[in-house]
PDB file of N, CA, C, O and CB in Angstrom:
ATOM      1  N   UNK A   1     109.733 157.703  56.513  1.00  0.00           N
ATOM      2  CA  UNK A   1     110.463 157.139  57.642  1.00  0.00           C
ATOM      3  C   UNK A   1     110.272 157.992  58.901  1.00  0.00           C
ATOM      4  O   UNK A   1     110.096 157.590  60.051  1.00  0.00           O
ATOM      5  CB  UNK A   1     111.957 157.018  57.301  1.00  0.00           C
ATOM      6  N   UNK A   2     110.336 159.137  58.492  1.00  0.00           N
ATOM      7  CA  UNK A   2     109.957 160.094  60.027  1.00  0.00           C
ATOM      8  C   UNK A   2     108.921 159.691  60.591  1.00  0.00           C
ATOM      9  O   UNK A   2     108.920 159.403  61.787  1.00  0.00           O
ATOM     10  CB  UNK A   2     109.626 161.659  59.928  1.00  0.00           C
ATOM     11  N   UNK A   3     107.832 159.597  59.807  1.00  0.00           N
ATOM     12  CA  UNK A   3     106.180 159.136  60.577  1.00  0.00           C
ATOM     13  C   UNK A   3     106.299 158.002  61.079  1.00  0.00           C
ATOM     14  O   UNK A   3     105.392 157.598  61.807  1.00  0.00           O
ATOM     15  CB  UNK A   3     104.802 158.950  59.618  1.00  0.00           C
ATOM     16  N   UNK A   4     107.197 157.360  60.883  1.00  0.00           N
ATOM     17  CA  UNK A   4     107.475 155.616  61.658  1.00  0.00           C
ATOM     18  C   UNK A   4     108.217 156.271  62.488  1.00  0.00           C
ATOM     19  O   UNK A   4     107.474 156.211  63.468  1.00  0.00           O
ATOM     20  CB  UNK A   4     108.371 154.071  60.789  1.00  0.00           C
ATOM     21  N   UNK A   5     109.232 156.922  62.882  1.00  0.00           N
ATOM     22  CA  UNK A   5     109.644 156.800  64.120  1.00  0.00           C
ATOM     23  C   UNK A   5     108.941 157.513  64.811  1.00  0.00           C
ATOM     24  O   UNK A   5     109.146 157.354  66.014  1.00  0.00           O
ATOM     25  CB  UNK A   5     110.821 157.019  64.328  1.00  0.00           C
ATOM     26  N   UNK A   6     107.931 158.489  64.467  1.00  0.00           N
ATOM     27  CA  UNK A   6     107.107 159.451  65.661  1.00  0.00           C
ATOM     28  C   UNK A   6     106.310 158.255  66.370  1.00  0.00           C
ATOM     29  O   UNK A   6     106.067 158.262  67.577  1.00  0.00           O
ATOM     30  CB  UNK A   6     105.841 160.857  64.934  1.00  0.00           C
ATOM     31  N   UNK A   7     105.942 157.267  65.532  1.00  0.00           N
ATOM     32  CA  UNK A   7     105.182 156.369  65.947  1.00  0.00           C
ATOM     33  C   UNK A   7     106.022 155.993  66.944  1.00  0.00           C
ATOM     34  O   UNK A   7     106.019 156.317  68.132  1.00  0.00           O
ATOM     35  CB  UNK A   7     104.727 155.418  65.038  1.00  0.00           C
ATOM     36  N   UNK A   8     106.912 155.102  66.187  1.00  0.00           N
ATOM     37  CA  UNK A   8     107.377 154.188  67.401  1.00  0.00           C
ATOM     38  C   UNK A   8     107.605 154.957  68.547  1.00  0.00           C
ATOM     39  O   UNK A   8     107.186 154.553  69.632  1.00  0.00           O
ATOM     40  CB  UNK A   8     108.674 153.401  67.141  1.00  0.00           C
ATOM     41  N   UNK A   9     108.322 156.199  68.432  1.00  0.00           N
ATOM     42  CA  UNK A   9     108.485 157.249  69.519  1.00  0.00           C
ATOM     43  C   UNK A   9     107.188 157.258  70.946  1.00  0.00           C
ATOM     44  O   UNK A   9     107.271 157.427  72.162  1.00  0.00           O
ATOM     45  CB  UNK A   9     108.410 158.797  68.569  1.00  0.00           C
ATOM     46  N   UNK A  10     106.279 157.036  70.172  1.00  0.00           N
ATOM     47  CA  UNK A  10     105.206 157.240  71.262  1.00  0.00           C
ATOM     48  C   UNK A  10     104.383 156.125  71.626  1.00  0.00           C
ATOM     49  O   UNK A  10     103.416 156.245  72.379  1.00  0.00           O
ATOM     50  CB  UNK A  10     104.291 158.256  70.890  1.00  0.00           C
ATOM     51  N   UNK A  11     104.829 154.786  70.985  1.00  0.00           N
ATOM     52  CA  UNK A  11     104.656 153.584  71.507  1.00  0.00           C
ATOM     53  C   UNK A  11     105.797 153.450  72.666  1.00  0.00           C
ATOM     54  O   UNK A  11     105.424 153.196  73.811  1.00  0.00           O
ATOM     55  CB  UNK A  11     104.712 152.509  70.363  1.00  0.00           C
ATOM     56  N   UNK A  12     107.094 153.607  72.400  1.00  0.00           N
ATOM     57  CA  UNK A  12     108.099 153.173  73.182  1.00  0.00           C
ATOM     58  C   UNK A  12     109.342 154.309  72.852  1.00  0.00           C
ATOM     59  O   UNK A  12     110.301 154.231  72.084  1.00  0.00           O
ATOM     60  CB  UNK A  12     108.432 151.553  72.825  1.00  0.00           C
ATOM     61  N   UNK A  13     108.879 155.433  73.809  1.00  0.00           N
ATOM     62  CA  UNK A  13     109.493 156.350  73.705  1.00  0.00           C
ATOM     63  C   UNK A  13     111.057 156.324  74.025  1.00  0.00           C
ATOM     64  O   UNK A  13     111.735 157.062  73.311  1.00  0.00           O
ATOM     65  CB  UNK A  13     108.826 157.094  74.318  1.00  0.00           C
ATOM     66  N   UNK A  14     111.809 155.484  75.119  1.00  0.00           N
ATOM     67  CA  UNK A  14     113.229 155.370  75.438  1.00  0.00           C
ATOM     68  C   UNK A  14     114.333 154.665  74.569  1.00  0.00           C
ATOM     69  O   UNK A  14     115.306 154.150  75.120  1.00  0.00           O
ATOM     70  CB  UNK A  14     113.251 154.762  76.601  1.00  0.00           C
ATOM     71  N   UNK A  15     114.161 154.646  73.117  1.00  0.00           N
ATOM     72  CA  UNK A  15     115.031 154.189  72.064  1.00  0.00           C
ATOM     73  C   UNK A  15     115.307 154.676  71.090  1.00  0.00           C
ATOM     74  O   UNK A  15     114.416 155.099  70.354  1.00  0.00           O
ATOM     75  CB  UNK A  15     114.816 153.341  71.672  1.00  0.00           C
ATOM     76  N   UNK A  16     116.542 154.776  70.775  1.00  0.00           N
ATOM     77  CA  UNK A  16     117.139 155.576  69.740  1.00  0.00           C
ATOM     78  C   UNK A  16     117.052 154.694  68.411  1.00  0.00           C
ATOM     79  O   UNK A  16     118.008 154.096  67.918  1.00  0.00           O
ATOM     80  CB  UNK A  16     118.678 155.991  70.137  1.00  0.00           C
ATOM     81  N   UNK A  17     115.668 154.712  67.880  1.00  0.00           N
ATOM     82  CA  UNK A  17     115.116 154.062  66.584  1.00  0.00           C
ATOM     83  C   UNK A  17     116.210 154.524  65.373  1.00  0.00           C
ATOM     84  O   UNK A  17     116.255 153.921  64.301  1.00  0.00           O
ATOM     85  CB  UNK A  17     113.404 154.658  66.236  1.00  0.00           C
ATOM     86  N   UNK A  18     116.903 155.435  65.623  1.00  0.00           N
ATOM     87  CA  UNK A  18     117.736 155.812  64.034  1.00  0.00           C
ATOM     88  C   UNK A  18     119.121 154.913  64.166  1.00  0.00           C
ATOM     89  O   UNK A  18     119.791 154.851  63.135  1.00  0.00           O
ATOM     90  CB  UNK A  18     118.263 157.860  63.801  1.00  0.00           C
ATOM     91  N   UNK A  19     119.613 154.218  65.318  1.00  0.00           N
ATOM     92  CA  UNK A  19     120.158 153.227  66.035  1.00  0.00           C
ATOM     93  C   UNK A  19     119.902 152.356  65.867  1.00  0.00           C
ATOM     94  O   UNK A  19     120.283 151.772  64.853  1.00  0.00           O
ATOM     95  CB  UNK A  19     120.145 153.189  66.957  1.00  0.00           C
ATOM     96  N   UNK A  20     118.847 151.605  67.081  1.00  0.00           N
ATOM     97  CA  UNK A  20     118.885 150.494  67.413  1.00  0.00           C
ATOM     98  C   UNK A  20     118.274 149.430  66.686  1.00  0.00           C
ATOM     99  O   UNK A  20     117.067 149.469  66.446  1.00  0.00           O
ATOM    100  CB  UNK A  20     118.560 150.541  68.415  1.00  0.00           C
ATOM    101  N   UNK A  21     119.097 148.351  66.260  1.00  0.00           N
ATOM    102  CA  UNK A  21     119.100 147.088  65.556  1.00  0.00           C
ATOM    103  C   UNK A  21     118.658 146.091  65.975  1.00  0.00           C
ATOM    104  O   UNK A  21     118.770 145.040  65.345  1.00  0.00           O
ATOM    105  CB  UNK A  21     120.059 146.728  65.256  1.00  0.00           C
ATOM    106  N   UNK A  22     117.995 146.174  67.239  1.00  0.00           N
ATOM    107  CA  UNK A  22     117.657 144.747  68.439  1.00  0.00           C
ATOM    108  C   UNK A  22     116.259 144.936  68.918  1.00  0.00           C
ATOM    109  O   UNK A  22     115.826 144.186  69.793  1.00  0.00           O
ATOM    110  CB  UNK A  22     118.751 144.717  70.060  1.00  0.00           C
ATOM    111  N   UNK A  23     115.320 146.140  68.272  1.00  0.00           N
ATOM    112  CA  UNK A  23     113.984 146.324  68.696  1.00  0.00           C
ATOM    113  C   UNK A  23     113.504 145.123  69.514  1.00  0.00           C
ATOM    114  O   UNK A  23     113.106 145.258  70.671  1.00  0.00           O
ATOM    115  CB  UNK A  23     113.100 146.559  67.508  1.00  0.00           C
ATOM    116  N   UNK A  24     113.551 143.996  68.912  1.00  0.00           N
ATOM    117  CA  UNK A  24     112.718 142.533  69.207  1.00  0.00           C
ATOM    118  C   UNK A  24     113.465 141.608  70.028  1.00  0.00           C
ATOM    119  O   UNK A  24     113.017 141.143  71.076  1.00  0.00           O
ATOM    120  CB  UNK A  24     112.380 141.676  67.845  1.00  0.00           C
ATOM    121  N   UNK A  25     114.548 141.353  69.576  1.00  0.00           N
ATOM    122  CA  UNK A  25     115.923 140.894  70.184  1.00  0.00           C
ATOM    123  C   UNK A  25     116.164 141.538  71.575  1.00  0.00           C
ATOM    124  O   UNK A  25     116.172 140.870  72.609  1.00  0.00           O
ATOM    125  CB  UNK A  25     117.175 141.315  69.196  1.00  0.00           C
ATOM    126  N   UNK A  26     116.380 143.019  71.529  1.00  0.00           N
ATOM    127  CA  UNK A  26     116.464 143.119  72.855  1.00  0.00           C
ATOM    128  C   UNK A  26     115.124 143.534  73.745  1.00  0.00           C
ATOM    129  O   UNK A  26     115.331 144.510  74.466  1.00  0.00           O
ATOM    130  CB  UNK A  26     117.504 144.029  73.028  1.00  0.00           C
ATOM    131  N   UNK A  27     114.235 143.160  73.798  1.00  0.00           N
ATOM    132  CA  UNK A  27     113.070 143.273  74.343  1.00  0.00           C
ATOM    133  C   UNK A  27     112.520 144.909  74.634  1.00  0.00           C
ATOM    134  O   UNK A  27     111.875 145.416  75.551  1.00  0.00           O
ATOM    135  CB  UNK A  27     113.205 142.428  75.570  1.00  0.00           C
ATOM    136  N   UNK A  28     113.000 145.332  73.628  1.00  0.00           N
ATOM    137  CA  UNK A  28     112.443 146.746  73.568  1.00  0.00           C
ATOM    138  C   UNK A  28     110.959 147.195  73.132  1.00  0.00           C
ATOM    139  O   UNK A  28     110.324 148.237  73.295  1.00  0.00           O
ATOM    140  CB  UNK A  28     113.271 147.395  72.692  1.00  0.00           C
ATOM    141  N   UNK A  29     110.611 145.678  72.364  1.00  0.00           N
ATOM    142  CA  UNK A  29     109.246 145.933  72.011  1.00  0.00           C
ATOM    143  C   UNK A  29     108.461 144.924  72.118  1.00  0.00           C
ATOM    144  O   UNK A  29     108.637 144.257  71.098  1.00  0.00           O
ATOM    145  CB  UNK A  29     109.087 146.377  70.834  1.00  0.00           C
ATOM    146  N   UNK A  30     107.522 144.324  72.919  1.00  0.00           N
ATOM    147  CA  UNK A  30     106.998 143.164  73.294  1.00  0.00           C
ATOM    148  C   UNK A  30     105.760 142.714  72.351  1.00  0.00           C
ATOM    149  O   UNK A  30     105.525 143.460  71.400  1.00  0.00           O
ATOM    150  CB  UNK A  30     106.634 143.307  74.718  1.00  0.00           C
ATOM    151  N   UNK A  31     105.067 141.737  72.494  1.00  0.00           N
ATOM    152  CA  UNK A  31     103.902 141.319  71.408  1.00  0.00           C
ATOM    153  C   UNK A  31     102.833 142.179  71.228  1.00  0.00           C
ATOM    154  O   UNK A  31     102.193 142.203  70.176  1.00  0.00           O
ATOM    155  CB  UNK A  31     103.232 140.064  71.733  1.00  0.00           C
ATOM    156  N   UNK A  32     102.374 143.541  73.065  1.00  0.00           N
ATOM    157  CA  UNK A  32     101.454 144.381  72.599  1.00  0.00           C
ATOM    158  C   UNK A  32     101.712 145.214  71.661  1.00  0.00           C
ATOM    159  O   UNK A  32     100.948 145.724  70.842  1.00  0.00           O
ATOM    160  CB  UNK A  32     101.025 144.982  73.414  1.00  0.00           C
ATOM    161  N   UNK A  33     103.122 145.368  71.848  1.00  0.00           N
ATOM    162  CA  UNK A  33     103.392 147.168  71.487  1.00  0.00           C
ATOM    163  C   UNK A  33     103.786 146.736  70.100  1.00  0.00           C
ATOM    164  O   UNK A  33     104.036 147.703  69.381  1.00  0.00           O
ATOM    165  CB  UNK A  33     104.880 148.289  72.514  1.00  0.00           C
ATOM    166  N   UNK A  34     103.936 145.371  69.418  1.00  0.00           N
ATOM    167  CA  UNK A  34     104.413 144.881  68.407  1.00  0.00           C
ATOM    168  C   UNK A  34     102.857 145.294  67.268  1.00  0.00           C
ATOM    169  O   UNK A  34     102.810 146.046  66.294  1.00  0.00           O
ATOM    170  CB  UNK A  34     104.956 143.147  68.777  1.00  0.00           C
ATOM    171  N   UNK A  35     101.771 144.463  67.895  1.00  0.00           N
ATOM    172  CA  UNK A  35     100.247 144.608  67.531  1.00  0.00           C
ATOM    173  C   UNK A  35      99.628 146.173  67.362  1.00  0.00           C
ATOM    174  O   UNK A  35      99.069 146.387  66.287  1.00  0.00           O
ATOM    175  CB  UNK A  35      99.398 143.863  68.754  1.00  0.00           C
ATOM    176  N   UNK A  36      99.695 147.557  68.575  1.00  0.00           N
ATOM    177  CA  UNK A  36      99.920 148.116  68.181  1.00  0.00           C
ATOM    178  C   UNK A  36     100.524 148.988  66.881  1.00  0.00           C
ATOM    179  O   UNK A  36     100.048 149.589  65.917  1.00  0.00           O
ATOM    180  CB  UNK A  36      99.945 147.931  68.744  1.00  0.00           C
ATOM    181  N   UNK A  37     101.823 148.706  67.414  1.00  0.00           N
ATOM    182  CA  UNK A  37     102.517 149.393  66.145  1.00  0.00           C
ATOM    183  C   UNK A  37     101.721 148.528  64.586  1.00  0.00           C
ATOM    184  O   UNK A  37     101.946 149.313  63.665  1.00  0.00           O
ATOM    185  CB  UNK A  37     104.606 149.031  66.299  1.00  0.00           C
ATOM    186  N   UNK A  38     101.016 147.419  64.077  1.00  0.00           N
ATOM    187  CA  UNK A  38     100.962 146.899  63.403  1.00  0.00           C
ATOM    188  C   UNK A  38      99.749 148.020  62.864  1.00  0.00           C
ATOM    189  O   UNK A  38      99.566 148.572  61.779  1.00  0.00           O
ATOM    190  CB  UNK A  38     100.983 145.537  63.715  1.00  0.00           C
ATOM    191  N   UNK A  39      99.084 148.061  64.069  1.00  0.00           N
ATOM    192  CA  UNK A  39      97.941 148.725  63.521  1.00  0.00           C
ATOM    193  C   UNK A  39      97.894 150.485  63.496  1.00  0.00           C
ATOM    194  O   UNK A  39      96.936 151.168  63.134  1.00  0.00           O
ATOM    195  CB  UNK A  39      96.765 148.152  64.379  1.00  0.00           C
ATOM    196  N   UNK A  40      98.767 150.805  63.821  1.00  0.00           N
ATOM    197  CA  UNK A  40      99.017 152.516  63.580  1.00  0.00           C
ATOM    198  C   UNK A  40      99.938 151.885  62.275  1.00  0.00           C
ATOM    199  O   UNK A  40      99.087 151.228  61.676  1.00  0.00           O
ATOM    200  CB  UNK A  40     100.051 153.768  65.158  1.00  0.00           C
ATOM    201  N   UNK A  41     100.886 151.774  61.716  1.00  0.00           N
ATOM    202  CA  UNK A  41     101.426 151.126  60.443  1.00  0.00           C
ATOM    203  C   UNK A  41     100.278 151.226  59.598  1.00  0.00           C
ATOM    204  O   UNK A  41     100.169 152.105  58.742  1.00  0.00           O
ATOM    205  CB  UNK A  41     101.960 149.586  60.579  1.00  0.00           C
ATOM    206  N   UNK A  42      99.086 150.004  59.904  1.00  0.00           N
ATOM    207  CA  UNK A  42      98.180 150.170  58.459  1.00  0.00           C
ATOM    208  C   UNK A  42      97.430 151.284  58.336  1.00  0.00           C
ATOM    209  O   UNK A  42      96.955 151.772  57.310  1.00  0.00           O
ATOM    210  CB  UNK A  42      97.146 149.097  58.220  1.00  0.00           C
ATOM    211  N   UNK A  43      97.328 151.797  59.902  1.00  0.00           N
ATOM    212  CA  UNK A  43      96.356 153.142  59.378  1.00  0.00           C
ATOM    213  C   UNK A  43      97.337 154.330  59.106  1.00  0.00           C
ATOM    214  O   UNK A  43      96.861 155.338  58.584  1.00  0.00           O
ATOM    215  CB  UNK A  43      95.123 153.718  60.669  1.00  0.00           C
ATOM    216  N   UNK A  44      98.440 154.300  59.362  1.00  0.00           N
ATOM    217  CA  UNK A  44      99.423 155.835  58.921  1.00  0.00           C
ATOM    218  C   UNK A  44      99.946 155.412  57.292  1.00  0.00           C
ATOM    219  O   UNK A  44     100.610 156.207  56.627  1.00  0.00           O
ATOM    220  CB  UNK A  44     101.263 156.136  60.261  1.00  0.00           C
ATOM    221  N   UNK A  45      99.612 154.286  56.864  1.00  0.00           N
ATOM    222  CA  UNK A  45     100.341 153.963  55.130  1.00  0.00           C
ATOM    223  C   UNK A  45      99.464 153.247  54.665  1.00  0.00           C
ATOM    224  O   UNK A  45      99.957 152.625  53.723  1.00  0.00           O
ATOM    225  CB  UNK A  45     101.866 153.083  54.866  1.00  0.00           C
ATOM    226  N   UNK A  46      98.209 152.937  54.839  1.00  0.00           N
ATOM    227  CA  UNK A  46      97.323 152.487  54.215  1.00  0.00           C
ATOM    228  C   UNK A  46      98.142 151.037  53.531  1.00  0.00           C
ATOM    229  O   UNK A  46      98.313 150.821  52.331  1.00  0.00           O
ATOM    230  CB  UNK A  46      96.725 153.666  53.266  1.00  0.00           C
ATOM    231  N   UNK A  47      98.484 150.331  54.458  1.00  0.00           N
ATOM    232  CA  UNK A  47      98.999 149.032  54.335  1.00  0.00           C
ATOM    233  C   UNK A  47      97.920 147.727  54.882  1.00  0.00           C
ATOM    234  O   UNK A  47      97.324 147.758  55.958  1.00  0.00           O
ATOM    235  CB  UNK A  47     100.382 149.087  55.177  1.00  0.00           C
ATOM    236  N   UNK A  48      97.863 146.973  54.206  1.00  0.00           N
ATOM    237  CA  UNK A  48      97.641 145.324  55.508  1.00  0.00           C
ATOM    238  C   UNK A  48      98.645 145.004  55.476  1.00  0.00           C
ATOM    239  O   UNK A  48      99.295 144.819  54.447  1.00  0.00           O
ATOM    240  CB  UNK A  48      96.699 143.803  55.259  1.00  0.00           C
ATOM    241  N   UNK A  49      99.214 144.788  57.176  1.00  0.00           N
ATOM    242  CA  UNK A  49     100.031 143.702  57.716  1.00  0.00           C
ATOM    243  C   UNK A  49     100.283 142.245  57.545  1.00  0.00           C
ATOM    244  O   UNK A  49     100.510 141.662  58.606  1.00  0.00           O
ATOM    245  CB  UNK A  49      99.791 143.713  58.651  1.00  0.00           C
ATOM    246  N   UNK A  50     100.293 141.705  56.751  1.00  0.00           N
ATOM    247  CA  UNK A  50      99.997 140.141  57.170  1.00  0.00           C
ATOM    248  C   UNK A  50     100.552 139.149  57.960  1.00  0.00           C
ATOM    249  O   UNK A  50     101.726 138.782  57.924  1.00  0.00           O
ATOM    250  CB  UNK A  50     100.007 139.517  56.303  1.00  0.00           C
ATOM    251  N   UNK A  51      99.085 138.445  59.155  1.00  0.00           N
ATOM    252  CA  UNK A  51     100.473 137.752  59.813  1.00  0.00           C
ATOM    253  C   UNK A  51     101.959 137.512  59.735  1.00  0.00           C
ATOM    254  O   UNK A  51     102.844 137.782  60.548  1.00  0.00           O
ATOM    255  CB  UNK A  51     100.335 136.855  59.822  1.00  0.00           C
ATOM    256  N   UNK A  52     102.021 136.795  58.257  1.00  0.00           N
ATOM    257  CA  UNK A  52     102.722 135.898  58.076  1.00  0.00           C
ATOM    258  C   UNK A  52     104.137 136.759  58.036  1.00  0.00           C
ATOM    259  O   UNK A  52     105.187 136.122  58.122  1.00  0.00           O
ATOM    260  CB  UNK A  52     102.244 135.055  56.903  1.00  0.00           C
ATOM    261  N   UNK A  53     104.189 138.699  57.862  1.00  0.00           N
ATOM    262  CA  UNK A  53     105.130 139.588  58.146  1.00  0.00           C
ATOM    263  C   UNK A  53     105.335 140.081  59.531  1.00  0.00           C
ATOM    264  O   UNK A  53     105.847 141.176  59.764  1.00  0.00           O
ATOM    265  CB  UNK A  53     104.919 140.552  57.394  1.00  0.00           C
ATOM    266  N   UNK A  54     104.908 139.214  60.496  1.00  0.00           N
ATOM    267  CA  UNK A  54     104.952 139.831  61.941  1.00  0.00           C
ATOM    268  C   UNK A  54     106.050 138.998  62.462  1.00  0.00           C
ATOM    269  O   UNK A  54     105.815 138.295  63.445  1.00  0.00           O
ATOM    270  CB  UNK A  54     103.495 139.722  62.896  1.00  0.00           C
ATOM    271  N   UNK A  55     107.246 138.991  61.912  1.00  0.00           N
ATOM    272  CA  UNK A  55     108.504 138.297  62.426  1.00  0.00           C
ATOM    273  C   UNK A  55     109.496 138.898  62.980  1.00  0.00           C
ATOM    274  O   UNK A  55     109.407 140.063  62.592  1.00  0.00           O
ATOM    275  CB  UNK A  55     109.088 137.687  61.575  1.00  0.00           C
ATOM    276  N   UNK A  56     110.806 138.753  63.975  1.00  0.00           N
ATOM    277  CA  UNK A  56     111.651 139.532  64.380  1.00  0.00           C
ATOM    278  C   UNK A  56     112.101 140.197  63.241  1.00  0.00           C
ATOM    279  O   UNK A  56     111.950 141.415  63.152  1.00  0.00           O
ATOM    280  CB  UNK A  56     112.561 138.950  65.103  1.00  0.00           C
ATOM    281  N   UNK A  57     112.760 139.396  62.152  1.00  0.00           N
ATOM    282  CA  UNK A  57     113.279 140.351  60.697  1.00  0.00           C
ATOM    283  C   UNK A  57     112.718 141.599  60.574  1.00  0.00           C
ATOM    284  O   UNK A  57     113.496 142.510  60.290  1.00  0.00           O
ATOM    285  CB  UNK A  57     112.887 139.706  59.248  1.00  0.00           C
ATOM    286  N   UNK A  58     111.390 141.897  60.739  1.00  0.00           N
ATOM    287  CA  UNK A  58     110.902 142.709  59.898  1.00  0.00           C
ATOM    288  C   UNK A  58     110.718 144.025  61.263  1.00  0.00           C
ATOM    289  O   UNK A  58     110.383 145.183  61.016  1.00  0.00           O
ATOM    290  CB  UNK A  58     109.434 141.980  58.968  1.00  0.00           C
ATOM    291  N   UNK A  59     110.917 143.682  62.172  1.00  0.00           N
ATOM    292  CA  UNK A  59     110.788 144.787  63.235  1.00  0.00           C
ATOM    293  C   UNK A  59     111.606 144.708  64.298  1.00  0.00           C
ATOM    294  O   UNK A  59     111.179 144.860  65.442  1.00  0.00           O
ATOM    295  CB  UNK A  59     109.539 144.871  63.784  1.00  0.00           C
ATOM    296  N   UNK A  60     113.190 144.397  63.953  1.00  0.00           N
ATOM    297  CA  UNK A  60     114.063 144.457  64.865  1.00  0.00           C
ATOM    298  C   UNK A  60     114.894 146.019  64.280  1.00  0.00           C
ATOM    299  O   UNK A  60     115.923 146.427  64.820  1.00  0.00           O
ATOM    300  CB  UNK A  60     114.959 142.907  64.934  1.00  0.00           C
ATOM    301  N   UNK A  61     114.234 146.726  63.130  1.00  0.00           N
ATOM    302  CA  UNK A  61     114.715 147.972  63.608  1.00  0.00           C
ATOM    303  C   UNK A  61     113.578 148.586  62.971  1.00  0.00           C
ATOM    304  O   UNK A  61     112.473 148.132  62.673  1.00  0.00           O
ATOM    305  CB  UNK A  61     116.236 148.487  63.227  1.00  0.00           C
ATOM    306  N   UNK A  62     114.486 150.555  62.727  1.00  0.00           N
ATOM    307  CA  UNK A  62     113.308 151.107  61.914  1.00  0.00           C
ATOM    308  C   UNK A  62     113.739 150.947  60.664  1.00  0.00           C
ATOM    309  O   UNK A  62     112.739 150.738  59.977  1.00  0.00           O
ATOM    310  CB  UNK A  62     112.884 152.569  62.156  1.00  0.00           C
ATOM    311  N   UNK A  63     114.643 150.935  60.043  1.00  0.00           N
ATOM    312  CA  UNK A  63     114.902 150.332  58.793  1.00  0.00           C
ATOM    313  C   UNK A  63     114.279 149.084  58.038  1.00  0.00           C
ATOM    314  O   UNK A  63     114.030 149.149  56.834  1.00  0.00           O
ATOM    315  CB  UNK A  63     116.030 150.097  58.899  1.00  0.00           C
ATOM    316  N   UNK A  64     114.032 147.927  58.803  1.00  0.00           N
ATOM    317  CA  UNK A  64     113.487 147.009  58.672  1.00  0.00           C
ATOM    318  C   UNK A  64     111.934 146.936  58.064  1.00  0.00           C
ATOM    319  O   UNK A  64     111.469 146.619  56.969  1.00  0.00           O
ATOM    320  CB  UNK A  64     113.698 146.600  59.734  1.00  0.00           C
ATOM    321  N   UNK A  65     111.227 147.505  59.648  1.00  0.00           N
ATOM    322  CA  UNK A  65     110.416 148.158  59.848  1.00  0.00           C
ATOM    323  C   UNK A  65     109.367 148.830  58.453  1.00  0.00           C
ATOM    324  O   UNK A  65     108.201 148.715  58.075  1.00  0.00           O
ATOM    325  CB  UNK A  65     111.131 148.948  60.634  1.00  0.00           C
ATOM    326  N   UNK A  66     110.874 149.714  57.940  1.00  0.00           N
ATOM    327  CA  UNK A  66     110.556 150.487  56.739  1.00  0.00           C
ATOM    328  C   UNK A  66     110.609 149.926  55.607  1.00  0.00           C
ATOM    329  O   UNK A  66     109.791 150.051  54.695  1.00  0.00           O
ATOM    330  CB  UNK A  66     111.250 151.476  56.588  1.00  0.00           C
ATOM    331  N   UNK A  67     111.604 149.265  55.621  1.00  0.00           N
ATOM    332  CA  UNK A  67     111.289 148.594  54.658  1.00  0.00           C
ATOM    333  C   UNK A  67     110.356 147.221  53.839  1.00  0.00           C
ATOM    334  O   UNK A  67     110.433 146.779  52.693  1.00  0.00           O
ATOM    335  CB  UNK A  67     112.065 148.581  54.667  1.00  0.00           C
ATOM    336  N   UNK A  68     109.683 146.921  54.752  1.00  0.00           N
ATOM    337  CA  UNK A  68     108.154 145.863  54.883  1.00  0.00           C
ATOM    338  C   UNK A  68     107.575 146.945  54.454  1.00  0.00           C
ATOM    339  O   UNK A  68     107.253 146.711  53.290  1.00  0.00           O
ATOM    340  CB  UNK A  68     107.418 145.103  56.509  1.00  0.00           C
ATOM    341  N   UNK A  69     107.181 148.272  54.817  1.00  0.00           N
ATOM    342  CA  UNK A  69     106.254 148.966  54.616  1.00  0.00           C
ATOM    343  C   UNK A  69     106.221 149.765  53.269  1.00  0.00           C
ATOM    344  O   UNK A  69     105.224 150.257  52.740  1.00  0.00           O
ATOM    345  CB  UNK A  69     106.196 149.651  55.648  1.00  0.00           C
ATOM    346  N   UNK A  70     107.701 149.796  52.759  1.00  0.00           N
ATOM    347  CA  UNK A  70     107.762 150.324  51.500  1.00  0.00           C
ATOM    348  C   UNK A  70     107.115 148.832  50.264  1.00  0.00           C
ATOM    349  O   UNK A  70     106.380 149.019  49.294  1.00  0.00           O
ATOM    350  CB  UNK A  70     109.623 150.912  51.307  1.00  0.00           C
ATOM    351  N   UNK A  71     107.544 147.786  50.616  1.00  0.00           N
ATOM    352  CA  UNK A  71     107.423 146.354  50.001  1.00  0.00           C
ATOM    353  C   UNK A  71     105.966 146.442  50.095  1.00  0.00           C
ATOM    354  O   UNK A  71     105.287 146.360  49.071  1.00  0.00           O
ATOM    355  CB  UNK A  71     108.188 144.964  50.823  1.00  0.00           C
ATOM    356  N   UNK A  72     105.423 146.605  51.268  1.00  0.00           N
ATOM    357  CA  UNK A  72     103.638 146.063  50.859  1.00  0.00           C
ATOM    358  C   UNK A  72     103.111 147.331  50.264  1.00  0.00           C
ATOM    359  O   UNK A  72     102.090 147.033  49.645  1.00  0.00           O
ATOM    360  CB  UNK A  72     102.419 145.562  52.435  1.00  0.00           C
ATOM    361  N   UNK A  73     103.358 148.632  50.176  1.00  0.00           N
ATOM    362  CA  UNK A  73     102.750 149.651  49.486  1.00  0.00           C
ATOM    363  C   UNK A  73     102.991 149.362  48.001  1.00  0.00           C
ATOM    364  O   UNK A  73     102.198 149.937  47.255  1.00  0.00           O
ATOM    365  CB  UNK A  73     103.272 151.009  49.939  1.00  0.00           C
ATOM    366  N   UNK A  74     104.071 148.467  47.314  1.00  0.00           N
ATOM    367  CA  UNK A  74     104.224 148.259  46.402  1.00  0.00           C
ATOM    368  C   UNK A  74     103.671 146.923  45.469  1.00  0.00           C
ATOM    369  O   UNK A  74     103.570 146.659  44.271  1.00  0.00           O
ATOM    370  CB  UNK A  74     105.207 148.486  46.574  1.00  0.00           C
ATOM    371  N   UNK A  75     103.283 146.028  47.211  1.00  0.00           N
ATOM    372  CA  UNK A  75     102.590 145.191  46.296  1.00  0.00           C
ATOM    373  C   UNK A  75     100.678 145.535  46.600  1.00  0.00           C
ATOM    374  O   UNK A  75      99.799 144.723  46.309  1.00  0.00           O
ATOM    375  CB  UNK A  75     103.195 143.387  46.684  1.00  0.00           C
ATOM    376  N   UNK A  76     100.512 146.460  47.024  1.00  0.00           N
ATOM    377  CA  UNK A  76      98.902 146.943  46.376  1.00  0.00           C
ATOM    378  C   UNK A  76      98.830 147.252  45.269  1.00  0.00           C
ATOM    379  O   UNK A  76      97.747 147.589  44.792  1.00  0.00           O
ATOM    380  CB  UNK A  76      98.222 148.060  46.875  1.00  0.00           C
TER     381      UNK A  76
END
């Protein structure tokens, strides 16, 4: 979980990720920085993203976030 928030930290440094519940919701993170983050994600956890997981649910926090990423490491 730390290496996800350094990330997000330096995608979109002005949010208190151990907080905030509205990443997507409140426009804290837009479709680049969404794509981004998708792709530092597969290369920092050796994950694929799949479209079909690029929804507000899954990245309106870092919990969320984390937890997609614990789910697809488990289904490799």
């Amino acid at each position: 979980m730390e290496e996800l928030i350094e990330i997000l930290e330096d995608i979109q440094p002005e949010v208190d990720y151990e907080t905030c519940e509205d990443l997507i919701d409140g426009h804290h993170l837009d479709s680049m920085k969404i794509l981004a983050l998708v792709a530092e994600i597969e290369d920092a956890f050796d994950v694929t993203v799949p479209t079909v997981e690029i929804v507000p649910s899954n990245f309106n926090s870092a919990k969320a976030i984390w937890a997609m990423i614990v789910r697809l490491q488990e289904e490799d």
